[in-house]
Backbone as XML, in Angstrom:
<?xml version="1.0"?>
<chain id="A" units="angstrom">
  <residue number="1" name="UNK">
    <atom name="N" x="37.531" y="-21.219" z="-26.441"/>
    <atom name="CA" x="37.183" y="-20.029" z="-25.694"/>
    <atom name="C" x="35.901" y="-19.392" z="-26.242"/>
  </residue>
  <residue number="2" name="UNK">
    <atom name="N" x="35.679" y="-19.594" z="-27.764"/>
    <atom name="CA" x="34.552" y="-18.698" z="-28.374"/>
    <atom name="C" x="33.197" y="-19.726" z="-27.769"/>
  </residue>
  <residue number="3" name="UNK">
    <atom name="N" x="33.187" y="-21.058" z="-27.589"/>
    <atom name="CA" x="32.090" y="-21.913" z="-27.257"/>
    <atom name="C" x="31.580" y="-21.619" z="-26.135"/>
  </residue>
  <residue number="4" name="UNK">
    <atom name="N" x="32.485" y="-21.297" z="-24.582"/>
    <atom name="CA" x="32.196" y="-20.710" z="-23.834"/>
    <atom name="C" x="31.590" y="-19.926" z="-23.279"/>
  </residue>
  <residue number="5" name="UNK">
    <atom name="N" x="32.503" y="-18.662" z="-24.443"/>
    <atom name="CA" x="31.135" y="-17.519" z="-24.099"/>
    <atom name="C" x="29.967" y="-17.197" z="-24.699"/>
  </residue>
  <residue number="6" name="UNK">
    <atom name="N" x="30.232" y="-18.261" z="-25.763"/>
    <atom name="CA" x="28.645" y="-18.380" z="-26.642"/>
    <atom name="C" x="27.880" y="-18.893" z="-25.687"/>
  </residue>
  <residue number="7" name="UNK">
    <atom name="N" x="28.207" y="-19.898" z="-24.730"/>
    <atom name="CA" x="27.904" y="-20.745" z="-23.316"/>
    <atom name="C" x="27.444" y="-19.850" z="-22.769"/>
  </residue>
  <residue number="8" name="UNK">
    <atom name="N" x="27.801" y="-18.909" z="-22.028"/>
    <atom name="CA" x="27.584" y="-18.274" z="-21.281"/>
    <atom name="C" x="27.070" y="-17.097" z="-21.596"/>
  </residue>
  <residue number="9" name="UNK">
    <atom name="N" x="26.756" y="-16.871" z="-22.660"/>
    <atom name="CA" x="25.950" y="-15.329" z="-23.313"/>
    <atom name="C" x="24.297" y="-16.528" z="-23.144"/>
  </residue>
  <residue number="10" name="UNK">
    <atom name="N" x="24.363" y="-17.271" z="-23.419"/>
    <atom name="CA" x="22.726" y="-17.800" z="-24.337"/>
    <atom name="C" x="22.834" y="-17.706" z="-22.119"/>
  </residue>
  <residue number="11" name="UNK">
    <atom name="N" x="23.526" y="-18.757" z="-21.435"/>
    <atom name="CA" x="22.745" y="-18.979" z="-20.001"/>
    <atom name="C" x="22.189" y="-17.580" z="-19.789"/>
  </residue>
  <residue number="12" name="UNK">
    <atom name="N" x="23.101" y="-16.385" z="-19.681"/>
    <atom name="CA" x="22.985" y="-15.362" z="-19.023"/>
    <atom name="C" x="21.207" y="-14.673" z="-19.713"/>
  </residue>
  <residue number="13" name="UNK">
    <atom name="N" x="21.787" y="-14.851" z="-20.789"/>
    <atom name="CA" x="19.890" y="-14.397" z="-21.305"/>
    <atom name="C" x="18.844" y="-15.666" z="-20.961"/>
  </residue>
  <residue number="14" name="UNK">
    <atom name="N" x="19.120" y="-17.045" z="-20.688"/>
    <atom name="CA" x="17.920" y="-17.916" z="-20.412"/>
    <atom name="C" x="17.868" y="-17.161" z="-18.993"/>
  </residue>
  <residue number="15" name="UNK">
    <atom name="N" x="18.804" y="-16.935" z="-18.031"/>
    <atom name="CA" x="18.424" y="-16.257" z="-16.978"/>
    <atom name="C" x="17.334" y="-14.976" z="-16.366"/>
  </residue>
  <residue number="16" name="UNK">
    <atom name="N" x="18.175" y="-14.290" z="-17.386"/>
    <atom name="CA" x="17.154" y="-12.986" z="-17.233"/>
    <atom name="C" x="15.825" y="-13.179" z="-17.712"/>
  </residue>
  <residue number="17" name="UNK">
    <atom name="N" x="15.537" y="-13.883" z="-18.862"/>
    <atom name="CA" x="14.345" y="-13.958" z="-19.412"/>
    <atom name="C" x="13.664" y="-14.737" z="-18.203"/>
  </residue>
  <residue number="18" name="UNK">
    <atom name="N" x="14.037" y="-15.199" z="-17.608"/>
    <atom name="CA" x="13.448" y="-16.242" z="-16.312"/>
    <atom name="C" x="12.877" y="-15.492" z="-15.211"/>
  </residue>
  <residue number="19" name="UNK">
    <atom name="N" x="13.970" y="-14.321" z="-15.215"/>
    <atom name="CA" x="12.959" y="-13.586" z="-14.118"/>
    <atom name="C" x="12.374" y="-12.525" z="-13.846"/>
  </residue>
  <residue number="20" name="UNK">
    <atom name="N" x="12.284" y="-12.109" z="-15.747"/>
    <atom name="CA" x="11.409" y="-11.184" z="-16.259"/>
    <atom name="C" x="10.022" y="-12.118" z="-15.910"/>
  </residue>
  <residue number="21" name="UNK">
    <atom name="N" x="9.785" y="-13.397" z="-16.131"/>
    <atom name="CA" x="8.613" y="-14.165" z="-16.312"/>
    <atom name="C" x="7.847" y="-13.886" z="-14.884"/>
  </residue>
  <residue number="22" name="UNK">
    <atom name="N" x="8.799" y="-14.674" z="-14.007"/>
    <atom name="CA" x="8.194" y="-14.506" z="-12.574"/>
    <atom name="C" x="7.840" y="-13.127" z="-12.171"/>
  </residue>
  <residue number="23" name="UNK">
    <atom name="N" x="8.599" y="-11.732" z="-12.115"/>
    <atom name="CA" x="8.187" y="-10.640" z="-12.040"/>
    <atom name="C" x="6.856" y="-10.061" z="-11.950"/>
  </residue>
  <residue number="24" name="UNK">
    <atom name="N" x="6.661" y="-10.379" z="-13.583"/>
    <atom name="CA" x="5.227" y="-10.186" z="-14.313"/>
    <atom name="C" x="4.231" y="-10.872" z="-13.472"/>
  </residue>
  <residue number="25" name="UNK">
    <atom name="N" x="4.487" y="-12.463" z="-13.209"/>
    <atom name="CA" x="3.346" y="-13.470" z="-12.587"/>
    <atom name="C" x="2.947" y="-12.036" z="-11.134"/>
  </residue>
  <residue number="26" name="UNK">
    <atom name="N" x="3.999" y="-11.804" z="-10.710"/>
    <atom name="CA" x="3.756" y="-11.055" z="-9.635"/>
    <atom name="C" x="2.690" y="-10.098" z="-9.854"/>
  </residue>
  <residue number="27" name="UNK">
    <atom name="N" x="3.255" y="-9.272" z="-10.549"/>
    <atom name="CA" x="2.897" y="-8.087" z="-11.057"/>
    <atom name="C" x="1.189" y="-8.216" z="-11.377"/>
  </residue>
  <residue number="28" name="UNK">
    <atom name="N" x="1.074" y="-9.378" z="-12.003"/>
    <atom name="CA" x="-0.443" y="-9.465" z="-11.883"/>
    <atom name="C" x="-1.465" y="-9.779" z="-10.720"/>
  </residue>
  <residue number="29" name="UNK">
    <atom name="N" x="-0.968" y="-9.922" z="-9.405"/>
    <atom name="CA" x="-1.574" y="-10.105" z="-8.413"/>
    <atom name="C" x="-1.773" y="-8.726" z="-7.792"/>
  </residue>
  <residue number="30" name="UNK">
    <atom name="N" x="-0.690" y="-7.823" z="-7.966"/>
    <atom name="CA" x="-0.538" y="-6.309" z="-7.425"/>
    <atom name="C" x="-1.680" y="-5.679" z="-8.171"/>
  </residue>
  <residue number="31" name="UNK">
    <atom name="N" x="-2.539" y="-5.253" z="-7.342"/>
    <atom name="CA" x="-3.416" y="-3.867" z="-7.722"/>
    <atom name="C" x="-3.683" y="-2.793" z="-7.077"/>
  </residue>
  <residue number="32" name="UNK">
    <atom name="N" x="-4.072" y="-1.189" z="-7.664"/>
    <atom name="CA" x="-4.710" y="-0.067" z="-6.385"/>
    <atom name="C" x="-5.622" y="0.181" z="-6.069"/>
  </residue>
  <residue number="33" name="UNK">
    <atom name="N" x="-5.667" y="-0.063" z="-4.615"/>
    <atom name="CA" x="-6.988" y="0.668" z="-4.273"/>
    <atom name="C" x="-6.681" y="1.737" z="-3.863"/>
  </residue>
  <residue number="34" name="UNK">
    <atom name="N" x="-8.101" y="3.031" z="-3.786"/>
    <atom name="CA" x="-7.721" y="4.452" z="-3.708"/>
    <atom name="C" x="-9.096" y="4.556" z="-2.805"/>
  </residue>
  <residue number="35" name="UNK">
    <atom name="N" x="-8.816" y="5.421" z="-1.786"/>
    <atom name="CA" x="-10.024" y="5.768" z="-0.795"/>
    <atom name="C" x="-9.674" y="6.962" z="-0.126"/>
  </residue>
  <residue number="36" name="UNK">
    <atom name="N" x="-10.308" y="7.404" z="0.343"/>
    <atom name="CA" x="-10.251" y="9.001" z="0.694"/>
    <atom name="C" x="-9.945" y="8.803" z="2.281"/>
  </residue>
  <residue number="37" name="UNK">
    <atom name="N" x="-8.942" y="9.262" z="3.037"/>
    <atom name="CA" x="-9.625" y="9.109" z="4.678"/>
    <atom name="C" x="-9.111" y="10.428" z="4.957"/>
  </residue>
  <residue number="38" name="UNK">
    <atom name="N" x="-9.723" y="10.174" z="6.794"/>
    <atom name="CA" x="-9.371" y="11.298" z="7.300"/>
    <atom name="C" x="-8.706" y="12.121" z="8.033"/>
  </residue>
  <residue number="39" name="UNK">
    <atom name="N" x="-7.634" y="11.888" z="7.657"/>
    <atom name="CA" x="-6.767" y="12.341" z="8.202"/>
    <atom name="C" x="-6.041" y="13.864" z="7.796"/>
  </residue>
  <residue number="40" name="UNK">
    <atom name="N" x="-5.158" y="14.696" z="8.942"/>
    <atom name="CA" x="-5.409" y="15.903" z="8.830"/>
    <atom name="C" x="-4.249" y="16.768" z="8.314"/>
  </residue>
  <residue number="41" name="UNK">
    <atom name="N" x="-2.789" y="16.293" z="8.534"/>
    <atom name="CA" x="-1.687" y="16.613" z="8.441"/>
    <atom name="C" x="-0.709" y="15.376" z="7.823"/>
  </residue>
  <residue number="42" name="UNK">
    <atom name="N" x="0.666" y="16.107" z="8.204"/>
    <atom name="CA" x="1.553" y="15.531" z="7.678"/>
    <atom name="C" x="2.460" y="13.953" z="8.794"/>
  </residue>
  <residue number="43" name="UNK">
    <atom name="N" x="1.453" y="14.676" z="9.792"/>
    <atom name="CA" x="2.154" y="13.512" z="10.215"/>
    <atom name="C" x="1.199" y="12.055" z="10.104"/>
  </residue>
  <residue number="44" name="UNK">
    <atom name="N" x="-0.018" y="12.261" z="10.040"/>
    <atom name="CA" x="-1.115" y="10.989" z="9.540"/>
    <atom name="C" x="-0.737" y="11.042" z="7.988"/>
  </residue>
  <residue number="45" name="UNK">
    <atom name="N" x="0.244" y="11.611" z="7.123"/>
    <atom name="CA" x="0.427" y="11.548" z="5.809"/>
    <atom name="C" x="1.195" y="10.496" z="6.219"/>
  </residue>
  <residue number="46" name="UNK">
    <atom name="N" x="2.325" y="10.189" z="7.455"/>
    <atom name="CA" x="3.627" y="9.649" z="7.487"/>
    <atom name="C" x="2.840" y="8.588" z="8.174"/>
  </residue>
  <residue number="47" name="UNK">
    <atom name="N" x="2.121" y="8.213" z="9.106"/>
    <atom name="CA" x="1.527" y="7.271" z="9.600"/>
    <atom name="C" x="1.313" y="6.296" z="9.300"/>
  </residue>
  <residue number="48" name="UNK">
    <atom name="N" x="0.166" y="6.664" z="7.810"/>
    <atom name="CA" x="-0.640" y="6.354" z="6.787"/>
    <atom name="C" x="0.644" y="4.990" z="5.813"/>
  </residue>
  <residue number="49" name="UNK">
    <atom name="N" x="1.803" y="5.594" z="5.555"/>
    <atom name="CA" x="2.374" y="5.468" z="4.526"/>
    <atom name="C" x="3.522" y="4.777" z="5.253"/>
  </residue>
  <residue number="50" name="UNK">
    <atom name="N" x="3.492" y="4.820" z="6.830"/>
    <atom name="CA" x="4.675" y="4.024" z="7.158"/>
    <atom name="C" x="3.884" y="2.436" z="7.603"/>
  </residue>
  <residue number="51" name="UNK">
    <atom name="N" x="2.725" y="2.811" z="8.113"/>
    <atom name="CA" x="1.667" y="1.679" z="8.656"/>
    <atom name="C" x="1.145" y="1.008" z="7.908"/>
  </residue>
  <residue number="52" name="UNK">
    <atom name="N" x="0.792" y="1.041" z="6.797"/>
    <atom name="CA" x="-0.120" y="0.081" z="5.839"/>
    <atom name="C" x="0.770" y="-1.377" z="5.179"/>
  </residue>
  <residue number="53" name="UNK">
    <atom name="N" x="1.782" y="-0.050" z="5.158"/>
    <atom name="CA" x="2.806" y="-1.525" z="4.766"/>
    <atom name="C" x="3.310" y="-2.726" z="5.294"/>
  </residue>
  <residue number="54" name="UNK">
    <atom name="N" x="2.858" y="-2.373" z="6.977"/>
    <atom name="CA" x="3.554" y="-3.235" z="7.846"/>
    <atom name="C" x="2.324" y="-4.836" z="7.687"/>
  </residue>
  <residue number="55" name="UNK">
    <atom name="N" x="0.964" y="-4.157" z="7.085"/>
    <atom name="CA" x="-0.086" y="-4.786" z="7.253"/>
    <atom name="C" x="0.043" y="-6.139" z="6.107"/>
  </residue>
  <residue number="56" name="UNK">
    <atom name="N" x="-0.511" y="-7.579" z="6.417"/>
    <atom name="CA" x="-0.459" y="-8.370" z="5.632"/>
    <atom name="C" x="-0.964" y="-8.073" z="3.808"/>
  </residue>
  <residue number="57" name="UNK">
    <atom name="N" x="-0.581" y="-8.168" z="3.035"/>
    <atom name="CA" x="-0.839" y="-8.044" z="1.291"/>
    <atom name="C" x="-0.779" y="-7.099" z="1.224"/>
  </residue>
  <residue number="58" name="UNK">
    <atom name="N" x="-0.054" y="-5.367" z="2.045"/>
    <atom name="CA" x="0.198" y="-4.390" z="1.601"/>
    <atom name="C" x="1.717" y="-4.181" z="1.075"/>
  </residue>
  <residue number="59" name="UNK">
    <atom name="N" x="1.391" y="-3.791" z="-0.532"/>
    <atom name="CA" x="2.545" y="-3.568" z="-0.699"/>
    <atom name="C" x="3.085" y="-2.602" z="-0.831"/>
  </residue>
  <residue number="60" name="UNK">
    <atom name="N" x="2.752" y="-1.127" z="-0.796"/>
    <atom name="CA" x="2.601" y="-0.204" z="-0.344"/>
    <atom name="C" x="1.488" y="1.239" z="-0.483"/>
  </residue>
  <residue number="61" name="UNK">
    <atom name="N" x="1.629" y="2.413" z="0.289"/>
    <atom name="CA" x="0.990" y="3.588" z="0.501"/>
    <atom name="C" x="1.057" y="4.411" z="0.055"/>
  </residue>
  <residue number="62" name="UNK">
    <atom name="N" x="0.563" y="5.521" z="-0.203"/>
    <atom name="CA" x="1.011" y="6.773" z="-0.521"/>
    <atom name="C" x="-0.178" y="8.041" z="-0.603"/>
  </residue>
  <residue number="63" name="UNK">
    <atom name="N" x="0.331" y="8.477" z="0.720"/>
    <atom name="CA" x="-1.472" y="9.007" z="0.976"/>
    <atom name="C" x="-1.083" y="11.024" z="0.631"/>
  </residue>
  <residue number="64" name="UNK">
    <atom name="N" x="-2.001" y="11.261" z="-0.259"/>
    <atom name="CA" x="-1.968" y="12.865" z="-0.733"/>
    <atom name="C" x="-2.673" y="13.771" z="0.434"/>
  </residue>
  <residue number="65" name="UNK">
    <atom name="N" x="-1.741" y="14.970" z="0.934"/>
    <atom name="CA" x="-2.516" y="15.729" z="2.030"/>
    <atom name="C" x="-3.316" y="16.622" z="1.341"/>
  </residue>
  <residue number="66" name="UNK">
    <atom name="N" x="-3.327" y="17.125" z="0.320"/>
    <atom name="CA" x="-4.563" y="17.697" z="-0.311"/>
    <atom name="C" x="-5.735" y="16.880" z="-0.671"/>
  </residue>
  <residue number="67" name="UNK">
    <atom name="N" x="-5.724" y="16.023" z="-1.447"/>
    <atom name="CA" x="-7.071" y="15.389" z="-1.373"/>
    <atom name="C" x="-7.374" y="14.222" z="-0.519"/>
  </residue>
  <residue number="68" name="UNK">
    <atom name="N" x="-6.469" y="13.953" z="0.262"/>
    <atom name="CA" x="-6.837" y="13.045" z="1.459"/>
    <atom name="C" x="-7.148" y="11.442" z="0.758"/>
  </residue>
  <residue number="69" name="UNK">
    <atom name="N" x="-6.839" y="11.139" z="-0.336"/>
    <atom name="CA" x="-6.408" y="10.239" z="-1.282"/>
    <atom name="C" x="-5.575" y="9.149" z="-0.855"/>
  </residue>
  <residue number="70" name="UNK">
    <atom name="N" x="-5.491" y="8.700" z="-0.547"/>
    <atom name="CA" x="-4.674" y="6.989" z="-0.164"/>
    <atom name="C" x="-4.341" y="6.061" z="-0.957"/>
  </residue>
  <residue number="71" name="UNK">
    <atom name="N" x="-3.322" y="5.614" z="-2.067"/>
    <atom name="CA" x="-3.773" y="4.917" z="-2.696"/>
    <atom name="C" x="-2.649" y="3.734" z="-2.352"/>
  </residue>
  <residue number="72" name="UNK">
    <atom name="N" x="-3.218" y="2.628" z="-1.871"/>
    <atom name="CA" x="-2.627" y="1.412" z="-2.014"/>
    <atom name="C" x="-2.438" y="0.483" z="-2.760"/>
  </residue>
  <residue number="73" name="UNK">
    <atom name="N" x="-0.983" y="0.083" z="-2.850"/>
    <atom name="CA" x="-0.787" y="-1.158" z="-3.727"/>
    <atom name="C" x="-1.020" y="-2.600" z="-2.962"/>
  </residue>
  <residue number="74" name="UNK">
    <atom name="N" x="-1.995" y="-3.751" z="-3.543"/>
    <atom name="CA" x="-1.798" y="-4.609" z="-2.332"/>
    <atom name="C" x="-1.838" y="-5.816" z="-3.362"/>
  </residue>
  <residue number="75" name="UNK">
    <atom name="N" x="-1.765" y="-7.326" z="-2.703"/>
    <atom name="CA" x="-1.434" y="-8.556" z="-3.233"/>
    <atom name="C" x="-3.204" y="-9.019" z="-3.272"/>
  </residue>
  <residue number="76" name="UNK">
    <atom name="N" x="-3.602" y="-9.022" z="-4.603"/>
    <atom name="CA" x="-4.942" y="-9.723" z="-4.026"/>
    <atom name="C" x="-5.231" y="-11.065" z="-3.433"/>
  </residue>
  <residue number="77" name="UNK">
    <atom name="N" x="-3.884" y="-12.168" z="-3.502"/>
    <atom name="CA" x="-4.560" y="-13.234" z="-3.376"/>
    <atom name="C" x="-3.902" y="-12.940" z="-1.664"/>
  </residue>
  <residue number="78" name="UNK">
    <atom name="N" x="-3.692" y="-11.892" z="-0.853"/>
    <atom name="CA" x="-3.678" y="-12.121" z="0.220"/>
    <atom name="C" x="-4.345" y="-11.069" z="1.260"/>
  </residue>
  <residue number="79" name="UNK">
    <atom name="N" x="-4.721" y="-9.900" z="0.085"/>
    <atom name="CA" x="-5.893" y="-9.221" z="1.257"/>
    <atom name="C" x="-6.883" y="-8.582" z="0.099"/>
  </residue>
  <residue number="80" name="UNK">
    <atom name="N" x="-7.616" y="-7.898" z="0.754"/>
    <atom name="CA" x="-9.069" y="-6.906" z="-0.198"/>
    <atom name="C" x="-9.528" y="-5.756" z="0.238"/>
  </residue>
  <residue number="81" name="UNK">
    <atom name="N" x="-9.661" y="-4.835" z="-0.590"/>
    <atom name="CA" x="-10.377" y="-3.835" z="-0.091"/>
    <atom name="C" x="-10.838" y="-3.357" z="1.387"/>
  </residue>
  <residue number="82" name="UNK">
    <atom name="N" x="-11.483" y="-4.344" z="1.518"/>
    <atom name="CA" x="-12.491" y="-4.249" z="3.130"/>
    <atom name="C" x="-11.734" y="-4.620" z="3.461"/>
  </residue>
  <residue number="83" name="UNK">
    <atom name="N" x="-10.434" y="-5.187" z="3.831"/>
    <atom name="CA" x="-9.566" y="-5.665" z="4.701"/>
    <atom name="C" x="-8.489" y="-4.297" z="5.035"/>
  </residue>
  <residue number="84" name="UNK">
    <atom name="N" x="-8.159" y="-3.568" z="3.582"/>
    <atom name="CA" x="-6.960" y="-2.604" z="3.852"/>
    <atom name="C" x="-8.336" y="-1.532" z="4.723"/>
  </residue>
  <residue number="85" name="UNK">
    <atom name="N" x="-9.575" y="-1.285" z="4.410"/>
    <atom name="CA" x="-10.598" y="0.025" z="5.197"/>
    <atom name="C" x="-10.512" y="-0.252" z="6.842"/>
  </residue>
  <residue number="86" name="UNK">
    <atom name="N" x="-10.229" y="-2.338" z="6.982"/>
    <atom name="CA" x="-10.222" y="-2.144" z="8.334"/>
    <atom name="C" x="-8.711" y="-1.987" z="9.048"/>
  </residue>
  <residue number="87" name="UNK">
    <atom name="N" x="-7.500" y="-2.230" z="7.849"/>
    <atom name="CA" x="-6.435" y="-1.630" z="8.535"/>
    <atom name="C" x="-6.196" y="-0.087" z="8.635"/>
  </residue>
  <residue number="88" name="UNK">
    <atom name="N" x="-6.836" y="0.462" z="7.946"/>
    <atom name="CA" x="-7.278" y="2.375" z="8.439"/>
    <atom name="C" x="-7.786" y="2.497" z="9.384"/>
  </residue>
  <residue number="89" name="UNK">
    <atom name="N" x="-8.637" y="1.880" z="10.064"/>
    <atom name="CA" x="-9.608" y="1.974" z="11.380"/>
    <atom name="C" x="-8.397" y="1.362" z="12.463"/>
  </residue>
  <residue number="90" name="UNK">
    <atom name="N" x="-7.751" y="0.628" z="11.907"/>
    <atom name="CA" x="-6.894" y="0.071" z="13.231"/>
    <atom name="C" x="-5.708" y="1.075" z="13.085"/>
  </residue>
  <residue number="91" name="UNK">
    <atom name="N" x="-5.336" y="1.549" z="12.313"/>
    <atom name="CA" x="-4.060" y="2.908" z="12.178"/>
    <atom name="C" x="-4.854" y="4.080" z="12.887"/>
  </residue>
  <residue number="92" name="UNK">
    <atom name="N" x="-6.496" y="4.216" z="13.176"/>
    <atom name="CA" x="-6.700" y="5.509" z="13.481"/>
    <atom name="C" x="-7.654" y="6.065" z="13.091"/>
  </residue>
  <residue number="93" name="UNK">
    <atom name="N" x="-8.011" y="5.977" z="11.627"/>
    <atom name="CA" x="-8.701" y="6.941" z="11.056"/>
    <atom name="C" x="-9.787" y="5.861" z="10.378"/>
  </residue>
  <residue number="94" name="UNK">
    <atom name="N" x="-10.881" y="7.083" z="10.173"/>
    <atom name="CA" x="-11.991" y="6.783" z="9.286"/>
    <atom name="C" x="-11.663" y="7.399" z="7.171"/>
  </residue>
  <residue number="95" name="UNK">
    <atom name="N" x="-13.217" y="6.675" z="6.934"/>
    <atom name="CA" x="-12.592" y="6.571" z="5.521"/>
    <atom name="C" x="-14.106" y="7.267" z="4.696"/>
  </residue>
  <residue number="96" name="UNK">
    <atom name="N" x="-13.822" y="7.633" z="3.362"/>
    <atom name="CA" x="-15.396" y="8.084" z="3.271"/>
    <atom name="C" x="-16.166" y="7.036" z="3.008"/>
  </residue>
  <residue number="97" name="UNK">
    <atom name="N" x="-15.990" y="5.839" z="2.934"/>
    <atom name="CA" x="-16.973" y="5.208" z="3.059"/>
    <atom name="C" x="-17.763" y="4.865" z="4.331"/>
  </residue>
  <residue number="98" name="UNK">
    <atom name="N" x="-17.112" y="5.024" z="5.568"/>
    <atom name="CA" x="-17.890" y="4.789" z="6.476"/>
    <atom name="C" x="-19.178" y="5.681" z="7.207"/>
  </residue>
  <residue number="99" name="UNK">
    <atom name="N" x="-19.916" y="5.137" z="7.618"/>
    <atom name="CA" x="-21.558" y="5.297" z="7.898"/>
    <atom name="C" x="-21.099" y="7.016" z="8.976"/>
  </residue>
  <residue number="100" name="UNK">
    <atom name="N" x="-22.102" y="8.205" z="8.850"/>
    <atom name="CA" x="-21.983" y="9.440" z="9.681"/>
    <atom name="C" x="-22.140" y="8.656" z="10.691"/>
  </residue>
  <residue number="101" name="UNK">
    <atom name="N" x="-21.378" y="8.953" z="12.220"/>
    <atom name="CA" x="-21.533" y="8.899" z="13.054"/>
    <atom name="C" x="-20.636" y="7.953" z="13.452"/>
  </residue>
  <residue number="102" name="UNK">
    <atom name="N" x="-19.895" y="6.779" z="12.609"/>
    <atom name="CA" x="-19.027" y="6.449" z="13.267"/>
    <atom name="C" x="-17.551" y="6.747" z="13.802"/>
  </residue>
  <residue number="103" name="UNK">
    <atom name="N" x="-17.497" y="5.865" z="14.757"/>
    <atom name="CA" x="-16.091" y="6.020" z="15.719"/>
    <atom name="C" x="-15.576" y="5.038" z="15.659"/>
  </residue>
  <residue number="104" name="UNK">
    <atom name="N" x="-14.226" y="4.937" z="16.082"/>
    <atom name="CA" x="-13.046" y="4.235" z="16.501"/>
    <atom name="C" x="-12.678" y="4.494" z="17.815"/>
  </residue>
  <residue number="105" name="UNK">
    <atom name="N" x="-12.164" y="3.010" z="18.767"/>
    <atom name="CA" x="-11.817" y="3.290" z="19.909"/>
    <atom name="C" x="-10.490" y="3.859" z="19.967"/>
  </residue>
  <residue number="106" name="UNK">
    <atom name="N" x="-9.333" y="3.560" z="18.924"/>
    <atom name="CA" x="-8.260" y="4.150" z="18.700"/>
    <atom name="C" x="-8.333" y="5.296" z="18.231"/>
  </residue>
  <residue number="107" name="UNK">
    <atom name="N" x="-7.870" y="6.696" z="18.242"/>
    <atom name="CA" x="-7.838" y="8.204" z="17.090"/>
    <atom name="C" x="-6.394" y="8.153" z="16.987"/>
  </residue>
  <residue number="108" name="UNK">
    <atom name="N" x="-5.970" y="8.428" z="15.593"/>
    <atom name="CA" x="-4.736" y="8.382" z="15.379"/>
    <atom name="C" x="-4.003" y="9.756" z="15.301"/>
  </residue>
  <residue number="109" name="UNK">
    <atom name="N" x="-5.171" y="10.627" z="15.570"/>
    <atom name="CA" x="-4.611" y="12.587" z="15.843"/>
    <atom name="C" x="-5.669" y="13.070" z="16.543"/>
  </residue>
  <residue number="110" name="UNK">
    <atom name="N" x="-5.458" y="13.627" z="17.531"/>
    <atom name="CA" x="-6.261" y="14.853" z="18.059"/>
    <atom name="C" x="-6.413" y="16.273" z="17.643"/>
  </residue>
  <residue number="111" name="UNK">
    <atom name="N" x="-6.563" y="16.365" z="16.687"/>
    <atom name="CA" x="-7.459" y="17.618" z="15.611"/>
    <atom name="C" x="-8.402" y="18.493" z="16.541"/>
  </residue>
  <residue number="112" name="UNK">
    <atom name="N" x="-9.265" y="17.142" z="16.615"/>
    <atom name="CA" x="-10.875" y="17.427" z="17.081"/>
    <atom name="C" x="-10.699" y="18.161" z="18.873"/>
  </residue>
  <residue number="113" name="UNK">
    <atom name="N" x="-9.513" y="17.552" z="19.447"/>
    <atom name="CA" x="-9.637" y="17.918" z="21.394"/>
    <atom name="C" x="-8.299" y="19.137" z="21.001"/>
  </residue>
  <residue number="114" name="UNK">
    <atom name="N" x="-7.293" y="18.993" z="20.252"/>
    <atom name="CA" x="-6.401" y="20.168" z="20.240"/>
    <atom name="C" x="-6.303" y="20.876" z="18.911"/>
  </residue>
  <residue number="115" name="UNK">
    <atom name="N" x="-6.775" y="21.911" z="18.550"/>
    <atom name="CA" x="-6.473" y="23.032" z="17.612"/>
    <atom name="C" x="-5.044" y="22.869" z="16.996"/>
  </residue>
  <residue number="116" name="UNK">
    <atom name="N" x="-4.209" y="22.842" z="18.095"/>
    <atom name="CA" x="-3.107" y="23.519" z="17.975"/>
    <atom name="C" x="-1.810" y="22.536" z="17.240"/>
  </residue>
  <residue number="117" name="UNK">
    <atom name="N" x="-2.730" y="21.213" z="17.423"/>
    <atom name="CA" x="-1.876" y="20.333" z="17.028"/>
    <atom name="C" x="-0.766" y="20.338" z="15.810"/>
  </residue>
</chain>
């Protein structure tokens, strides 16, 4: 009986140590990017943070309504930077990096046509 669970104490730790390893491998592909956009309220806070994730190598959002801060977690070996700025443009919104004067054919709030929103 004592061989057993000596058996089964050492598997149970070759286990875990196994997928502490893989974890980590992960863990090093995950990085944040942080970009400012523009969005106005709480409900482009919820937009922001329910939408990005749906997007390929996002692993997730979390966008601040005071500083308009975004910061994403994403997979690098499956998207980049310029890839998550153009899934903001397809959710709606612009970002501060983009050029004065541009637009989107999509707006993801009407701010700008209703006040009251």
């Amino acid at each position: 009986m004592k061989k057993l669970t000596i058996i089964l104490t050492i598997a149970l730790f070759a286990f875990a140590s196994t997928g502490l390893k893989a974890q980590t491998a992960e863990d090093k592909d995950v990085k944040t990017y942080s970009v400012k956009v523009m969005f106005h309220c709480a409900n482009g806070k919820a937009l922001l943070e329910q939408e990005l994730p749906k997007k390929r190598g996002v692993v997730s959002a979390v966008a601040n309504l005071e500083t308009k801060i975004v910061e994403v977690k994403y997979n690098t070996s499956l998207t980049k930077p310029e890839t998550i700025i153009e899934y903001i443009h397809q959710i709606g919104y612009l970002t501060e990096l983009d050029p004065a004067g541009t637009t989107l054919p999509k707006k993801a709030c009407s701010h700008d046509d209703n006040p009251t929103h």
